[in-house]
C-alpha positions in Angstrom: -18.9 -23.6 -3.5 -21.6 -25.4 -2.3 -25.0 -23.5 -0.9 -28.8 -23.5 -0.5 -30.7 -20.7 -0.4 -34.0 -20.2 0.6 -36.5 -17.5 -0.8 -40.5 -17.1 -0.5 -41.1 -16.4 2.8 -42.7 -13.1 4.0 -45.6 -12.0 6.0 -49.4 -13.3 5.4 -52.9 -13.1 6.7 -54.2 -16.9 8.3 -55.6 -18.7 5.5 -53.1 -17.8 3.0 -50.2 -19.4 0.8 -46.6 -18.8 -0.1 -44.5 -21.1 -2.0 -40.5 -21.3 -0.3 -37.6 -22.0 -3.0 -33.9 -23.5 -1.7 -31.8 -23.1 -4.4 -28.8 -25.4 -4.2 -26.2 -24.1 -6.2 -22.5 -25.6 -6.5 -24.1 -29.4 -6.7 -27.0 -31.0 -8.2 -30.1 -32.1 -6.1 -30.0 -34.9 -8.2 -26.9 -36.0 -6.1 -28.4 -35.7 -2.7 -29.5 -38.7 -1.0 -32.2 -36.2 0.6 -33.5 -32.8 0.7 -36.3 -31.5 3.7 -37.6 -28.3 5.2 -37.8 -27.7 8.6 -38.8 -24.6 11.2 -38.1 -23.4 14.2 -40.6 -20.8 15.9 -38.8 -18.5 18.4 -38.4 -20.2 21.8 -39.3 -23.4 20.3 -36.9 -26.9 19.3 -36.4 -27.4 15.1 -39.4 -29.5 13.6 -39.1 -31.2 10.6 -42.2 -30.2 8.1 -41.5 -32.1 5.1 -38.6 -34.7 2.6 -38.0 -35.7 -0.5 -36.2 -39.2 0.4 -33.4 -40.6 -1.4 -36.1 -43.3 -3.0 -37.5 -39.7 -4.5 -40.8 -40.2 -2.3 -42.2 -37.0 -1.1 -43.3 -36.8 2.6 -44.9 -34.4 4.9 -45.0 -34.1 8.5 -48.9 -35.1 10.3 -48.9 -31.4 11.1 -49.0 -29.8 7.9 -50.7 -33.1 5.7 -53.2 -31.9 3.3 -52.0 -28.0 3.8 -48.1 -28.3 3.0 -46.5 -30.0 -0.7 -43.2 -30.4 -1.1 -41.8 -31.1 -4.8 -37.6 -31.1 -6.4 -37.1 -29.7 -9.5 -34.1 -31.2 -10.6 -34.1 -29.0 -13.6 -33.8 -25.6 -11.7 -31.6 -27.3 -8.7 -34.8 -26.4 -6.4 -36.5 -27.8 -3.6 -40.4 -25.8 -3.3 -42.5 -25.7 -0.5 -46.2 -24.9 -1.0 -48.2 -23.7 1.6 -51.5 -23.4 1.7 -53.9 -22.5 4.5 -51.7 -21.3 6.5 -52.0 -20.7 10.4 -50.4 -18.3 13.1 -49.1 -21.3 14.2 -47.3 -21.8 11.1 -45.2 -18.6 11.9 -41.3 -19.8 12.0 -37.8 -19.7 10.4 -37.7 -22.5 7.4 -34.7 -23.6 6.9 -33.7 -25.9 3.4 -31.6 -28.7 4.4 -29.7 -31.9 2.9 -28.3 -35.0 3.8 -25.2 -35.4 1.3 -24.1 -38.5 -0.6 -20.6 -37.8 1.6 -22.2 -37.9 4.9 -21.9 -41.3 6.8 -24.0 -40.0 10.0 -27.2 -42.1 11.2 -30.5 -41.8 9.6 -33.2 -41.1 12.0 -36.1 -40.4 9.6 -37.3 -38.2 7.4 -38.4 -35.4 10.4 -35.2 -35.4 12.7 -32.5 -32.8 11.7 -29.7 -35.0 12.9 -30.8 -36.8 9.8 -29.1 -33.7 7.8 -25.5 -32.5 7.7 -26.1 -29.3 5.4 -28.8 -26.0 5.8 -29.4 -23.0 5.0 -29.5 -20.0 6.2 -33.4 -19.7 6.4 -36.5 -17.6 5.2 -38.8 -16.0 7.7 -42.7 -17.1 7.3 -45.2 -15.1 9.4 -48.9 -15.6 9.6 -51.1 -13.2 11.4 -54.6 -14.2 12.3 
């Protein structure tokens, strides 16, 4: 059976880092046409932080360039997030998602989670200041 499961998230002080894993087990990153994180503060819509496209080229949302990386291992099956210098304002749910070879939806870019038909459940990332 198909899932992704995220790890890595926990509780830091401003200025820290934390690396999050999504594991996708049952089927091979390889075979995705793309993978992204996204969050979703309390109270607040989903925001796209960062994809690996289907043309492999990472990208990062404006608001976390030059703090957030995001890389594919398609060895270990893994999407990572690394984040560095991180802000209270980077406190959310990140949530692993995937836009399946299957899935004949409309692509709306790299940030916009109708762009994805597959998530996981989520890790919790909090930054205190």
């Amino acid at each position: 059976q198909e899932q992704l499961v995220e790890s890595g998230g926990g509780s830091v002080q401003s200025g820290g880092s934390l690396r999050l894993s999504c594991l996708a087990s049952g089927y091979s990153v390889r075979n995705y046409r793309s993978m992204a994180w996204f969050r979703q503060a309390a109270g607040k819509e989903r925001e796209g932080v960062a994809a690996v496209e289907d043309n492999g080229n990472p990208r990062v949302a404006d608001s976390v360039k030059g703090r957030f990386t995001i890389s594919q291992d398609n060895v270990k099956n893994t999407l990572y997030l690394e984040m560095n210098s991180l802000k209270p304002e980077d406190t959310a749910m990140y949530y692993c998602a995937t836009r399946q070879t299957t899935y004949a939806g409309i692509y709306y870019g790299f940030l916009d989670p109708r762009s994805y038909n597959y998530w996981g459940q989520g890790t919790q990332v909090t930054v205190s200041s």
